[in-house]
C-alpha positions as CSV (number, residue, x, y, z in Angstrom):
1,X,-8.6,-25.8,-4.6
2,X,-6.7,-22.3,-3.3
3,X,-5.1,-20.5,-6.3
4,X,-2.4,-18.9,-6.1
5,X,-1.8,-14.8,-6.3
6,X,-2.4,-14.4,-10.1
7,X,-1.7,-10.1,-9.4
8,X,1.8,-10.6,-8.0
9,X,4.0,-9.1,-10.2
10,X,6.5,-11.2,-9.4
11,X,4.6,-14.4,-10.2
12,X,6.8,-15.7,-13.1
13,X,4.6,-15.9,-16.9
14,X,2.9,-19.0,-18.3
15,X,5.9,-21.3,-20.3
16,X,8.6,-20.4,-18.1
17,X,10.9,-23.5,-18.0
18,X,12.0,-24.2,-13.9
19,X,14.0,-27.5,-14.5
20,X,14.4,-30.8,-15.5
21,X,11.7,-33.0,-13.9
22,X,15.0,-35.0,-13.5
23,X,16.5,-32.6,-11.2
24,X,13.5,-33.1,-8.6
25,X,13.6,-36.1,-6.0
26,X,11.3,-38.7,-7.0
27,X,9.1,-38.2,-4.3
28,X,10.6,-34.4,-3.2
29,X,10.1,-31.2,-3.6
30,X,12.2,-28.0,-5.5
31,X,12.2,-24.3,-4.2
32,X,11.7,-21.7,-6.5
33,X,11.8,-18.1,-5.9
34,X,11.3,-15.1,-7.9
35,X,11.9,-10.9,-7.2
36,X,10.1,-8.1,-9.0
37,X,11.0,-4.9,-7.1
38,X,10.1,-5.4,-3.8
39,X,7.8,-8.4,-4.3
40,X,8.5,-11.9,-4.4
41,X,6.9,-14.7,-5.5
42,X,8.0,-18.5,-3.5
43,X,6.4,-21.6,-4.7
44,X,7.8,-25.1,-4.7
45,X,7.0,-28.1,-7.5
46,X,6.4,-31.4,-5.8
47,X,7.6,-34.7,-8.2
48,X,5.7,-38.1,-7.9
49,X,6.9,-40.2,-10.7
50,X,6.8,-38.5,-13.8
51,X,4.3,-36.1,-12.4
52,X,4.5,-32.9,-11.2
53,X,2.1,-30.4,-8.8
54,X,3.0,-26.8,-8.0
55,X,1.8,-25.0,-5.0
56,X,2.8,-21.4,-3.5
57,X,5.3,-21.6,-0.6
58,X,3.1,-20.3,2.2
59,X,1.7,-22.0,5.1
60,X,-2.3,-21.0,4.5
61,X,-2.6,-20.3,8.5
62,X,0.3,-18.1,9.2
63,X,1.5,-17.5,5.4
64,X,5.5,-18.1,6.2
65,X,7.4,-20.6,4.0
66,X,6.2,-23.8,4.9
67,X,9.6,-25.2,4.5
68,X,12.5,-24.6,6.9
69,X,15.4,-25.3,3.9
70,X,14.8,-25.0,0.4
71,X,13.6,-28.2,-1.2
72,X,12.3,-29.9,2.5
73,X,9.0,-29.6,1.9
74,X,8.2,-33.8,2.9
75,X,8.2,-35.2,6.0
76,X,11.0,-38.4,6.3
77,X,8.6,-41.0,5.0
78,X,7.8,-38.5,1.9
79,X,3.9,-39.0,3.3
80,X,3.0,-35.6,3.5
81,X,4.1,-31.4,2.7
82,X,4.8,-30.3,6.6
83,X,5.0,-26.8,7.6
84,X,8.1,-26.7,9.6
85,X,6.8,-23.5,11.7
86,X,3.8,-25.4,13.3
87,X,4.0,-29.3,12.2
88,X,0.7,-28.7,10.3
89,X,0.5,-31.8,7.9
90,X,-0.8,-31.7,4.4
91,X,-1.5,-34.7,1.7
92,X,0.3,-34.2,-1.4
93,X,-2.7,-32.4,-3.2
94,X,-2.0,-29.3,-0.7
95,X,-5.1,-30.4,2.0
96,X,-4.6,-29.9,5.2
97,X,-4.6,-33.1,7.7
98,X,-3.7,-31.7,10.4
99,X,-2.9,-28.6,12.4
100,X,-4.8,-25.1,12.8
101,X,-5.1,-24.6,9.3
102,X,-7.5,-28.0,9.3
103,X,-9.2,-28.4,6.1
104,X,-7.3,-25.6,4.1
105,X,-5.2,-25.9,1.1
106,X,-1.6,-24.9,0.1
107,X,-2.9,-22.6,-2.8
108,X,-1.2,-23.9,-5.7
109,X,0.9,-22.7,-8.8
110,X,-0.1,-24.4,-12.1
111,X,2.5,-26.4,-13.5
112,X,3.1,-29.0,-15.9
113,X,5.9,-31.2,-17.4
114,X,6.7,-31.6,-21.3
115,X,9.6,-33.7,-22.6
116,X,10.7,-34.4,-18.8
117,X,11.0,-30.7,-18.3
118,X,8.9,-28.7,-15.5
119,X,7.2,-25.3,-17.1
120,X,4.6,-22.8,-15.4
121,X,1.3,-23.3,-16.9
């Protein structure tokens, strides 16, 4: 599986809490966003039941957000992640489906949820 950018300073530490698992659609998606200096780090937390996956908000073939409003990162029938700049579709492990990036992965962003709340992991 991709990993995400573990150098980025602005890559937020291990045991950070993001939110309530509560506070993320059951299937949907959350934006998260963090500044150090002139770097940021995006990354997004899908829900499915009382699970959660995190993945870094960047299409792997042109490495914009995939989204095109925080927190849109399903298509309408919650199937798939799309990337709104180029309809590439992705299961919700990160794989791409379809689209030029065919066979890459969403790098992802270790999370994990204790007592119903989402931390970094």
């Amino acid at each position: 599986m991709a990993q995400s950018e573990p150098d980025n300073p602005a890559r937020p530490p291990r045991g950070l809490r993001l939110c309530a698992l509560a506070d993320i659609e059951d299937p949907g998606g959350k934006s998260f966003r963090f500044r150090n200096g002139s770097r940021m780090f995006a990354g997004f937390v899908l829900r499915r039941g009382e699970a959660a996956s995190g993945f870094v908000d960047s299409c792997p073939h042109a490495g914009w957000p995939l989204a095109p409003l925080d927190d849109r990162y399903l298509t309408r029938d919650k199937a798939h992640i799309l990337c709104a700049g180029h309809g590439a579709l992705f299961d919700l492990e990160g794989l791409c489906l379809a689209g030029p990036c065919h066979g890459q992965r969403i790098a992802t962003w270790p999370v994990e949820v204790r007592d119903g709340e989402v931390f970094t992991a």
